[in-house]
MIROTI-701294 format. One record per residue (C-alpha): residue number from 1; x, z, y. Coordinates in pm, 1 decimal. Layout:
BEGIN
@num:NUM xx:X zz:Z yy:Y
...
% end
This chain:
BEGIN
@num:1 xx:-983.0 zz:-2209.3 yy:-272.3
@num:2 xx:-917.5 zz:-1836.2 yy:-460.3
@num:3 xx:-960.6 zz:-1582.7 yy:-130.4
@num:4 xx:-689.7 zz:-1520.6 yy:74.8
@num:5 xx:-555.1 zz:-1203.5 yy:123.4
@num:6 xx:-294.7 zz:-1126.3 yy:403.5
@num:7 xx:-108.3 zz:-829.0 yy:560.3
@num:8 xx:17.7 zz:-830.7 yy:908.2
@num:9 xx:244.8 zz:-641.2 yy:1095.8
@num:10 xx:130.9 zz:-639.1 yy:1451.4
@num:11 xx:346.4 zz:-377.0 yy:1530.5
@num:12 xx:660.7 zz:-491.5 yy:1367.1
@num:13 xx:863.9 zz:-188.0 yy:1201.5
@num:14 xx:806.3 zz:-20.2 yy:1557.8
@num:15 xx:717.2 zz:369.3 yy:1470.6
@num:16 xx:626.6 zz:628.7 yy:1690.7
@num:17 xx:712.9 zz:904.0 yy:1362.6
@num:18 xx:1034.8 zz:936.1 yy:1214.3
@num:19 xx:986.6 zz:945.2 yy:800.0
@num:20 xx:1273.5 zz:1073.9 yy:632.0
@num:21 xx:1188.2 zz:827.7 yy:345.6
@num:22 xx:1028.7 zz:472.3 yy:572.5
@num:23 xx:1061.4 zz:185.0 yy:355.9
@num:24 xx:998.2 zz:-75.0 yy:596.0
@num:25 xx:1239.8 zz:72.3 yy:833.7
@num:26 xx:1526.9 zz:13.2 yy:539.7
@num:27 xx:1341.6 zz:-362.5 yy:495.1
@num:28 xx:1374.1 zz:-425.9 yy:837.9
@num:29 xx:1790.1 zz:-344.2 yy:858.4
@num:30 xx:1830.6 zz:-595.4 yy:598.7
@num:31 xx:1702.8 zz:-855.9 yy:857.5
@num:32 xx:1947.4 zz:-1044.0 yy:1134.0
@num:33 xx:1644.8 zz:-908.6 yy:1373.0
@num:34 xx:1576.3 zz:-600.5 yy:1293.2
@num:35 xx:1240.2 zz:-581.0 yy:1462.6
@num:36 xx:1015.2 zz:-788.4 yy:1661.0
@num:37 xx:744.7 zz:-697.4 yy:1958.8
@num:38 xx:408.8 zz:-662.7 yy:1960.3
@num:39 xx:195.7 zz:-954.4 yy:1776.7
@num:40 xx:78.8 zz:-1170.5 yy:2072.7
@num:41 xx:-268.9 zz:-1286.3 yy:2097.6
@num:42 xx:-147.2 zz:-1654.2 yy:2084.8
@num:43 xx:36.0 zz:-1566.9 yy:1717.7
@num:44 xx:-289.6 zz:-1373.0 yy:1634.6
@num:45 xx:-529.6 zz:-1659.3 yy:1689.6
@num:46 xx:-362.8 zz:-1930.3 yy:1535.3
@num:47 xx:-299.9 zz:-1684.2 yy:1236.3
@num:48 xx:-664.6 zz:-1609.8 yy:1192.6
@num:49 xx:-763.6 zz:-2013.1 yy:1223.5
@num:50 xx:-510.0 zz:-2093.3 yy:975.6
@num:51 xx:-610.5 zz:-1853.3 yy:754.6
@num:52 xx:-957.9 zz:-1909.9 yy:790.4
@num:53 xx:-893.4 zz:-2269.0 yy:699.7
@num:54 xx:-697.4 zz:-2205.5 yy:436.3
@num:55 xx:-975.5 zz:-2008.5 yy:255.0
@num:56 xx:-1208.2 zz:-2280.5 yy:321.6
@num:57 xx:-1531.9 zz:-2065.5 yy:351.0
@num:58 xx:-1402.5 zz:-1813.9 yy:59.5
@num:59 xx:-1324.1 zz:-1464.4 yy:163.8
@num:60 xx:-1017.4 zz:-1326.4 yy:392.9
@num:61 xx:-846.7 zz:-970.2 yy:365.6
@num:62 xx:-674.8 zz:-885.6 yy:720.5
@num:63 xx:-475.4 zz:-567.4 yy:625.7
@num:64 xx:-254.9 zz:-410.4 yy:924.1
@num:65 xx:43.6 zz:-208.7 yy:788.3
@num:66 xx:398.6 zz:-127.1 yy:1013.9
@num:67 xx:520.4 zz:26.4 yy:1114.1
@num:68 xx:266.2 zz:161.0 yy:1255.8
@num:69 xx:9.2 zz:-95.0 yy:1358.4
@num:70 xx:-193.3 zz:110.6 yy:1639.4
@num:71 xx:91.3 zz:71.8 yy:1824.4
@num:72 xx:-14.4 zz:-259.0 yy:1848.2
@num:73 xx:-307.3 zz:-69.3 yy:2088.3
@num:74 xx:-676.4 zz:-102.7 yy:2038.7
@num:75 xx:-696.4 zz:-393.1 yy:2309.1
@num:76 xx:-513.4 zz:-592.5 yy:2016.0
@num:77 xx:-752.8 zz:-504.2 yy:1728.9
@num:78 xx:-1065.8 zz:-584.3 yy:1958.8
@num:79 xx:-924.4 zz:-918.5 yy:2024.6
@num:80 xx:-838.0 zz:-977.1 yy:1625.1
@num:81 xx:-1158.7 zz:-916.7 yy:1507.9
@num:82 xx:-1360.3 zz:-1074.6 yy:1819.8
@num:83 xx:-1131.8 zz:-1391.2 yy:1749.9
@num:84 xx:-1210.4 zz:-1368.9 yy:1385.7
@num:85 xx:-1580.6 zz:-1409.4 yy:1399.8
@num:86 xx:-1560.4 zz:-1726.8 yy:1713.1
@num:87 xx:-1325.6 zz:-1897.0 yy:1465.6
@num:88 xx:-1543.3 zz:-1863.6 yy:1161.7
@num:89 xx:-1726.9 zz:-2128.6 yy:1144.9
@num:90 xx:-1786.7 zz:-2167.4 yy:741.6
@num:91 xx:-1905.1 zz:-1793.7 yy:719.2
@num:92 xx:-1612.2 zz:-1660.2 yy:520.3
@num:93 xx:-1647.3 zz:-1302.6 yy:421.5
@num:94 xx:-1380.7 zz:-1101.3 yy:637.8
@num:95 xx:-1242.4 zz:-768.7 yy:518.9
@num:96 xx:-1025.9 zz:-537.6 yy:707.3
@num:97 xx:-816.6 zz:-253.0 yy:642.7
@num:98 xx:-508.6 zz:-78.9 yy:823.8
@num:99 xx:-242.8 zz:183.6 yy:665.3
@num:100 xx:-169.8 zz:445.1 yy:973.8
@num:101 xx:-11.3 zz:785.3 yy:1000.1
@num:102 xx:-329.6 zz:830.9 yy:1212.0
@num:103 xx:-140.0 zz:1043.5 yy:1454.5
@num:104 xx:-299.6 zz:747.9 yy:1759.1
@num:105 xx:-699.5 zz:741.9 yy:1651.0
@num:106 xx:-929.7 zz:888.3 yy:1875.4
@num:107 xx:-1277.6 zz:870.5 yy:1921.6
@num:108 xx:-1276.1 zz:476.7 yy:2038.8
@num:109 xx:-1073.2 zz:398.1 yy:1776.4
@num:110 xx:-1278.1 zz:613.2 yy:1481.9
@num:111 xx:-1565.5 zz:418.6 yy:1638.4
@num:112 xx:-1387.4 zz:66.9 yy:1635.1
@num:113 xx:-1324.6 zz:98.8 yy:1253.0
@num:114 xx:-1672.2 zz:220.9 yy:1216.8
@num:115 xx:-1777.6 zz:-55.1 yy:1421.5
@num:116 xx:-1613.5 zz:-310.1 yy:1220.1
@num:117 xx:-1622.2 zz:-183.8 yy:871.9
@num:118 xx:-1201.1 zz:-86.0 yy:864.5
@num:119 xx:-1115.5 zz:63.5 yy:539.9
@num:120 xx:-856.3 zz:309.6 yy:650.0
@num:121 xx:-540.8 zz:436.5 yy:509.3
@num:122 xx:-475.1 zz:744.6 yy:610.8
@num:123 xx:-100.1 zz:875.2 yy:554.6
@num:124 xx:-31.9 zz:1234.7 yy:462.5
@num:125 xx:137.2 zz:1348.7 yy:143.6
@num:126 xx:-16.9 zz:1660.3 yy:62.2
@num:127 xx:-21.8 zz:2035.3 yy:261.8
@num:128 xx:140.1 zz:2157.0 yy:525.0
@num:129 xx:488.5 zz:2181.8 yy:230.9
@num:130 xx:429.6 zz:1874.1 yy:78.1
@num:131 xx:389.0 zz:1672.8 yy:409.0
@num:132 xx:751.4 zz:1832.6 yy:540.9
@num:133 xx:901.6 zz:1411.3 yy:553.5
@num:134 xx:677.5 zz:1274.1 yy:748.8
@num:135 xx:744.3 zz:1411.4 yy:1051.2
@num:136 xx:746.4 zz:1338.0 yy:1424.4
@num:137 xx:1079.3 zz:1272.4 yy:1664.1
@num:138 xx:1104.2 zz:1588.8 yy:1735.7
@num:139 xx:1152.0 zz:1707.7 yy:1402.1
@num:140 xx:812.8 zz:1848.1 yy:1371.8
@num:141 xx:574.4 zz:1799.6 yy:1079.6
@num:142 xx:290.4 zz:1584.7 yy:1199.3
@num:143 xx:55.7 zz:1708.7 yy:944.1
@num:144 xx:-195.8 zz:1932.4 yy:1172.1
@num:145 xx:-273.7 zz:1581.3 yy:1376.7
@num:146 xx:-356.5 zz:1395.3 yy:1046.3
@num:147 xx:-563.7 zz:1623.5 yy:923.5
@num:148 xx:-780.8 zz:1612.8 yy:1273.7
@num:149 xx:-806.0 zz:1233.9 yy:1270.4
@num:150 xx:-925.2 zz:1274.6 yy:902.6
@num:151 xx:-1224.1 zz:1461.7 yy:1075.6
@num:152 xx:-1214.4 zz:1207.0 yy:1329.0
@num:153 xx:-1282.4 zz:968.2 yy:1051.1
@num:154 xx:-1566.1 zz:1212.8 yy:880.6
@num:155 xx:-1752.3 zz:1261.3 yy:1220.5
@num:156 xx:-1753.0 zz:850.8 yy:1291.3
@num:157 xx:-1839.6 zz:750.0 yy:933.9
@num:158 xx:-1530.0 zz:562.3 yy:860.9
@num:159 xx:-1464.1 zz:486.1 yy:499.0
@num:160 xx:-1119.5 zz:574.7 yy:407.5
@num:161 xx:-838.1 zz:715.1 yy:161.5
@num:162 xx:-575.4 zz:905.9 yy:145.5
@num:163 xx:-219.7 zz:760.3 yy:91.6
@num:164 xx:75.8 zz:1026.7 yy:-54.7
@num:165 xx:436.5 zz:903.0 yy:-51.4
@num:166 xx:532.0 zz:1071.1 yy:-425.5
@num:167 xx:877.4 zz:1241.3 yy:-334.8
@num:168 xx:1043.1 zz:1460.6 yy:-578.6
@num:169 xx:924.3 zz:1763.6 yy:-419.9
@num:170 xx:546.2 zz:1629.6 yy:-424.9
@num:171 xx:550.1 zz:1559.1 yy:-769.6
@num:172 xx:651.9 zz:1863.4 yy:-893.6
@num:173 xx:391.9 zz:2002.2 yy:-668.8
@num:174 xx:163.5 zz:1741.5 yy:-784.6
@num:175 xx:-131.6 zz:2032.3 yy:-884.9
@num:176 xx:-125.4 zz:2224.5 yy:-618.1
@num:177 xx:-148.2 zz:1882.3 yy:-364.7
@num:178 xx:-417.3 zz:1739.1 yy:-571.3
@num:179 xx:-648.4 zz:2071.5 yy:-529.1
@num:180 xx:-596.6 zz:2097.6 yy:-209.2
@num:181 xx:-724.4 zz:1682.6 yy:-112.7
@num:182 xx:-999.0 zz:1823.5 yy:-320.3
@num:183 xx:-1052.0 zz:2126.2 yy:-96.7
@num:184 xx:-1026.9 zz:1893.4 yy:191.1
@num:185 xx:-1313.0 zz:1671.7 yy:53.3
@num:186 xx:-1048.2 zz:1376.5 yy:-21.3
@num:187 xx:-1256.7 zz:1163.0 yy:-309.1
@num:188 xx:-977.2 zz:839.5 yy:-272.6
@num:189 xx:-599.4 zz:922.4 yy:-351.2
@num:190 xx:-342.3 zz:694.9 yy:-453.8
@num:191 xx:54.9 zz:834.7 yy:-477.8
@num:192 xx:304.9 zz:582.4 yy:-444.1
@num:193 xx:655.0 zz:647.7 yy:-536.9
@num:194 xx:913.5 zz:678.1 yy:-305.4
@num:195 xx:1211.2 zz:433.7 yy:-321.6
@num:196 xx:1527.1 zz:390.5 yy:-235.5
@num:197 xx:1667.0 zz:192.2 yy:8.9
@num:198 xx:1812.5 zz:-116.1 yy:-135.4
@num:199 xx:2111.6 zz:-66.8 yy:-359.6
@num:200 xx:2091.9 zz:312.5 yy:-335.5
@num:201 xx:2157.5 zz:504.5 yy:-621.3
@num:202 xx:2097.7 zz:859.0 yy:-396.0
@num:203 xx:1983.0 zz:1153.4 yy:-568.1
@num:204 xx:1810.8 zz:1433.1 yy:-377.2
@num:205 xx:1399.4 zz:1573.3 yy:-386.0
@num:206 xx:1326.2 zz:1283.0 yy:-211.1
@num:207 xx:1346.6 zz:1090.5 yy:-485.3
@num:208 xx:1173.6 zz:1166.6 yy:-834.7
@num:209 xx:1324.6 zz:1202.3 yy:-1150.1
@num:210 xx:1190.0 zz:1064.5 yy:-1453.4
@num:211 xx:1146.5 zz:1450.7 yy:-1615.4
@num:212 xx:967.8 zz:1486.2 yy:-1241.5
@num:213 xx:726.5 zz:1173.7 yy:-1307.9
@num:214 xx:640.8 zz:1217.3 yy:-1631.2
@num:215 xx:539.7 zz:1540.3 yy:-1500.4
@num:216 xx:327.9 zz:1486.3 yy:-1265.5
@num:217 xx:152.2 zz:1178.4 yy:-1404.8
@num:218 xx:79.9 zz:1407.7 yy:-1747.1
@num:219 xx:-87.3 zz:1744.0 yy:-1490.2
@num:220 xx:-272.0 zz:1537.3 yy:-1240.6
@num:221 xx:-444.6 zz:1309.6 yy:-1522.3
@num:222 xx:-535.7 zz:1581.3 yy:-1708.0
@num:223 xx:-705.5 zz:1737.8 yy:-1365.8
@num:224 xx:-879.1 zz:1365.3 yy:-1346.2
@num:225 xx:-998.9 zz:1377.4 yy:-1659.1
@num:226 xx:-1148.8 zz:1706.1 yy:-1601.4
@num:227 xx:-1313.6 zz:1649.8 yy:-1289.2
@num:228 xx:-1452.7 zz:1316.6 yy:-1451.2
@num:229 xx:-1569.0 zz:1521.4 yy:-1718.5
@num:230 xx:-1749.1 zz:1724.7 yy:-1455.9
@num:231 xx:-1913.8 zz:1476.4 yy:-1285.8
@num:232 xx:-1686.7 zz:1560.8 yy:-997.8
@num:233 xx:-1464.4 zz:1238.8 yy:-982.6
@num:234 xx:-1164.0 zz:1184.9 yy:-742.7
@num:235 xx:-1023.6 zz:845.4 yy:-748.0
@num:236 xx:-663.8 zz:811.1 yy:-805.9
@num:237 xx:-583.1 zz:438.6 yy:-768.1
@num:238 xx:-314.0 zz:418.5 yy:-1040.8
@num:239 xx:-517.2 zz:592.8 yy:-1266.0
@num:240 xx:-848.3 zz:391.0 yy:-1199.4
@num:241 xx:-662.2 zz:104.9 yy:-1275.8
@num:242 xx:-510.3 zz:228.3 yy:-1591.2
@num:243 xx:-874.1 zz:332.0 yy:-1705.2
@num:244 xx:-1009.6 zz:-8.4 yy:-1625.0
@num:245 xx:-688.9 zz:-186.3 yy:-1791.5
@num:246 xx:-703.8 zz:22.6 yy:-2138.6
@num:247 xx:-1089.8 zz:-170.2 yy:-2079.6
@num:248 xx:-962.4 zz:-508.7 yy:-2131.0
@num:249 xx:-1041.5 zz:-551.7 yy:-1744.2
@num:250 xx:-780.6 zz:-685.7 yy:-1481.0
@num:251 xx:-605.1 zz:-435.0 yy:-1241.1
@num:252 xx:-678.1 zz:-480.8 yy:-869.1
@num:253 xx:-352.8 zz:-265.8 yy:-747.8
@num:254 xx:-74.0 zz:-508.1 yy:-622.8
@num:255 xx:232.6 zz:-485.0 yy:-931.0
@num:256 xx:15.2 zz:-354.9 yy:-1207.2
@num:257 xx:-11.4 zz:-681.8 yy:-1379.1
@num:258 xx:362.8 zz:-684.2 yy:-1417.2
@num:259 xx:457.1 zz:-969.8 yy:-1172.9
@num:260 xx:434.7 zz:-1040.9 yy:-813.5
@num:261 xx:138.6 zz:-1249.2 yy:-712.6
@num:262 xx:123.4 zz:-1498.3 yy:-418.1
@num:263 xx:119.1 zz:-1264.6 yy:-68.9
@num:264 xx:119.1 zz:-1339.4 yy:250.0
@num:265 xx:277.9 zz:-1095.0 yy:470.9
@num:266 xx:295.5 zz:-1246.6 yy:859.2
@num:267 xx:552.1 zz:-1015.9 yy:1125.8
@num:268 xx:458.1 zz:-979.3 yy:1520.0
@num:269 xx:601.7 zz:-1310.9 yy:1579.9
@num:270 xx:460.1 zz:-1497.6 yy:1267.5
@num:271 xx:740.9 zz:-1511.1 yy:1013.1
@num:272 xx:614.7 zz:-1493.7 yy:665.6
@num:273 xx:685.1 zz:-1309.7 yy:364.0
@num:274 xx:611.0 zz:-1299.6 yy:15.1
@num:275 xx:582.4 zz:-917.5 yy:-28.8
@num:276 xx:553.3 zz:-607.0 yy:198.5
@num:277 xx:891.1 zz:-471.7 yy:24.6
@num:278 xx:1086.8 zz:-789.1 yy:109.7
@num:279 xx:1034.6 zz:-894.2 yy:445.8
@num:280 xx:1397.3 zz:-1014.4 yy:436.0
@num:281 xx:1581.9 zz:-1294.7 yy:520.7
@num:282 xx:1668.9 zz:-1429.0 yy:217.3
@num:283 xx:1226.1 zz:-1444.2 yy:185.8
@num:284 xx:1200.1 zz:-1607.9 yy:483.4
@num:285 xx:907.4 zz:-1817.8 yy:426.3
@num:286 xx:847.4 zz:-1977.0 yy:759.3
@num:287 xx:708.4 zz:-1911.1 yy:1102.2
@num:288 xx:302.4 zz:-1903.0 yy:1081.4
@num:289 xx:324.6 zz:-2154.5 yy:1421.3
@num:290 xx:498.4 zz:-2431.2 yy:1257.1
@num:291 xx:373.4 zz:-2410.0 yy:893.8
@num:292 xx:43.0 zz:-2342.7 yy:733.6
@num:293 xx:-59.5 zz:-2181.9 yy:427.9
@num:294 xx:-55.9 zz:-2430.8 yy:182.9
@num:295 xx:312.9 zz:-2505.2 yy:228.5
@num:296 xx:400.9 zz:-2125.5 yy:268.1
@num:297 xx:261.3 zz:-2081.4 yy:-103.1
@num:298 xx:423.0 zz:-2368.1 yy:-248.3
@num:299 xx:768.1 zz:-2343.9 yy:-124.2
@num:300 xx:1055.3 zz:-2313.0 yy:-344.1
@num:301 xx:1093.6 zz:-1985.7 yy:-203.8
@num:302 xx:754.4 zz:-1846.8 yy:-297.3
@num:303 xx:786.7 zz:-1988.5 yy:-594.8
@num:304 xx:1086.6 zz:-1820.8 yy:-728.4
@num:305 xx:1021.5 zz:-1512.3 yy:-578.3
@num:306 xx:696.0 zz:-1528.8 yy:-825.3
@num:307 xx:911.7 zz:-1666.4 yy:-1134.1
@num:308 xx:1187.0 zz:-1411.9 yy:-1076.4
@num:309 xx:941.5 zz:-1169.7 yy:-1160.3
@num:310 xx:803.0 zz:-1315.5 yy:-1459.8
@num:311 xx:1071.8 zz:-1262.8 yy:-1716.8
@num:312 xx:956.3 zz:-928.5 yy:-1956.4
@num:313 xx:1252.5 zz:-701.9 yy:-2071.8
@num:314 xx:1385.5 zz:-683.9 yy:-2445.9
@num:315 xx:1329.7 zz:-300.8 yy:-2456.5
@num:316 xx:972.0 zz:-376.7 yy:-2316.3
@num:317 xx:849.9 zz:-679.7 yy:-2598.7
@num:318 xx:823.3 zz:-462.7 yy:-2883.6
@num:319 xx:643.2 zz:-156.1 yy:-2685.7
@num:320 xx:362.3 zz:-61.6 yy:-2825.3
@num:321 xx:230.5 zz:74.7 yy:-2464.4
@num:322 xx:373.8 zz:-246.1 yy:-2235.7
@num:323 xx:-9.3 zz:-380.8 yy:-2226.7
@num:324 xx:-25.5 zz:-65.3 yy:-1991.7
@num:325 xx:249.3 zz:24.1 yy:-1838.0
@num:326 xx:386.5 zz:-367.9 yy:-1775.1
@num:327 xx:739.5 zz:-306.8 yy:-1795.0
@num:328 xx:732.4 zz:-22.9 yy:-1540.7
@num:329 xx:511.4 zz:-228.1 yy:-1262.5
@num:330 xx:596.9 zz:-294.7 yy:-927.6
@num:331 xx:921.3 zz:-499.5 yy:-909.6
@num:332 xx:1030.3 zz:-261.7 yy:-617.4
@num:333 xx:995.2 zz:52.9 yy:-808.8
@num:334 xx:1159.2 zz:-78.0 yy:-1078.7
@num:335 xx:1430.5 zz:-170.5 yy:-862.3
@num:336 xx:1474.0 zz:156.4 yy:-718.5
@num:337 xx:1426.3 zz:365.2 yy:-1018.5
@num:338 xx:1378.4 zz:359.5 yy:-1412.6
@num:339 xx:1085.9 zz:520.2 yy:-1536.2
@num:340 xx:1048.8 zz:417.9 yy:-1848.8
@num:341 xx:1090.2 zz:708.9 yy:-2020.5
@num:342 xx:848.1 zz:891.9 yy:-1807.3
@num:343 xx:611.9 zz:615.8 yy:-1909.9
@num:344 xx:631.7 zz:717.9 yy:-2269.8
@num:345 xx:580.2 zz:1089.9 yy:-2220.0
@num:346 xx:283.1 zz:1041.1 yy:-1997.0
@num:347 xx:118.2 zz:709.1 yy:-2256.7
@num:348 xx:209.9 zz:977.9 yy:-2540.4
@num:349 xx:60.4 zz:1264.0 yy:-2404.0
@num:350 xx:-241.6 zz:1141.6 yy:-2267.1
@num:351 xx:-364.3 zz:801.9 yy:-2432.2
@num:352 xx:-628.6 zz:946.1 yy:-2597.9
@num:353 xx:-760.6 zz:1084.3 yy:-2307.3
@num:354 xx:-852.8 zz:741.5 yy:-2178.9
@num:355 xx:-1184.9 zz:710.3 yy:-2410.0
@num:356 xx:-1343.5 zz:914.9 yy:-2226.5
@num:357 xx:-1380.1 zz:698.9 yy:-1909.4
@num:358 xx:-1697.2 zz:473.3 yy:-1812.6
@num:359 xx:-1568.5 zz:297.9 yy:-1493.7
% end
């Protein structure tokens, strides 16, 4: 069996900020139950032993998104992982990592991750400005608390990166937020677009333009490239995998290749998904408690959901930078915005630029 990668939401869509821009929160309305409760340990354990058999001794990804998943409370997490290594009994590799606005870690939890070798996502989309969305309730930016639990994180020894939500006003800030996660000793970045809810067509500085993208792509490559130069490397994610792409080497960044691949995405009370971004009824896969993962992946609707992505636009066949750029991606960007013409400013402008990489 290939390894088996899986993302779990063990806190549902359940929240304890209130992002202007929340993706899953817009998934989640498009569902007859909006949200479920916390992940019991009964759905957790019979996840993990079907899982584990499915990857019959290969390796297993457990990656916690939400939501936000430390809602689920550290009780939860200590039971995962404890389960995890009773149940493995043909010594598959396990990997963890969780996505959190990091607004819940303390010192038990910075030590947990540490504890158990978490690769952390850490939320925050720039300086005090650029962070203005993500904010708490209240109404108040939350950024002052993420930036102590990235301490927290220094202090316990906890690898981890930094996750920016691109927004219109981000990327056209996209200098100024780059040198300061470089101030801030950041060394792993990725920026993922914001979208639009489904079917929006909304225009405001949450959203970027294509002018905006093409933008910011073009100024923050060109700091990469510099700082590579330097021998002071940051990672950007997209970039990286850009690099390693113009290689001849395979991208490791979900919807880079240009299609959806075969992901399991399980909900606090075990319904499966194929994708993060459509945890919707019409994806409805099953319930983890009555299936297993061999008839998740070949259902008819896994299976379309991975053909519906396969088909390559017109404009895209005869472009001379599609080997790159894959038609724009990630399905769900492409749904929620056309950048294709920021593509071929930011291919144009800096292709030759990509020699100079040895990663």
């Amino acid at each position: 069996m290939p390894p088996v990668s899986l993302m779990i939401k063990p806190a549902s869509s359940h929240c304890n900020l209130s992002c202007e821009y929340c993706f899953y929160k817009d998934v989640s309305e498009h569902r007859e139950l909006h949200s479920h409760s916390i992940m019991s340990t009964d759905t957790a354990e019979t996840l993990i032993k079907k899982a584990l058999a499915y990857a019959d001794g290969e390796s297993v990804a457990f990656a916690f998104q939400g939501g936000e998943p430390t809602l689920a409370g550290l009780s939860f997490f200590r039971f995962f992982t404890d389960c995890a290594k009773r149940l493995n009994r043909k010594n598959s590799r396990i990997f963890y990592s969780i996505q959190t606005n990091g607004t819940l870690i303390d010192d038990e939890w910075a030590m947990f991750f540490h504890n158990e070798s978490f690769l952390v996502g850490l939320s925050l989309d720039g300086d005090l400005d650029g962070n203005k969305y993500r904010k708490k309730p209240s109404g108040q930016n939350s950024f002052y608390k993420i930036l102590m639990t990235a301490e927290l994180l220094k202090k316990f020894n906890v690898d981890f990166n930094i996750l920016t939500v691109l927004t219109g006003y981000c990327a056209e800030n996209g200098e100024r937020i780059y040198r300061y996660f470089r101030s801030k000793g950041f060394k792993y970045l990725q920026f993922i677009p914001c979208l639009r809810p489904f079917g929006s067509t909304e225009i405001s500085e949450l959203y970027m333009t294509s002018d905006q993208y093409s933008d910011f792509l073009i100024r923050v490559f060109n700091l990469y490239v510099k700082d590579y130069v330097r021998g002071e490397y940051t990672s950007i994610r997209y970039f990286d995998n850009l690099v390693r792409m113009y290689q001849g080497q395979v991208p490791e960044q979900c919807g880079m290749a240009g299609h959806c691949t075969h992901q399991f995405v399980c909900e606090a009370n075990g319904d499966m998904y194929p994708c993060d971004f459509y945890c919707t009824d019409k994806y409805f896969l099953g319930n983890i408690k009555s299936t297993d993962f061999a008839e998740i992946e070949n259902s008819e609707v896994a299976k379309s959901f991975i053909l519906d992505s396969l088909t390559v636009p017109e404009r895209c066949k005869t472009c001379k930078v599609y080997p790159l750029c894959r038609s724009g991606g990630c399905k769900r960007t492409r749904e929620s915005a056309d950048y294709c013409e920021a593509y071929k400013k930011f291919f144009d402008a800096c292709l030759p630029l990509f020699t100079v990489f040895r990663l």
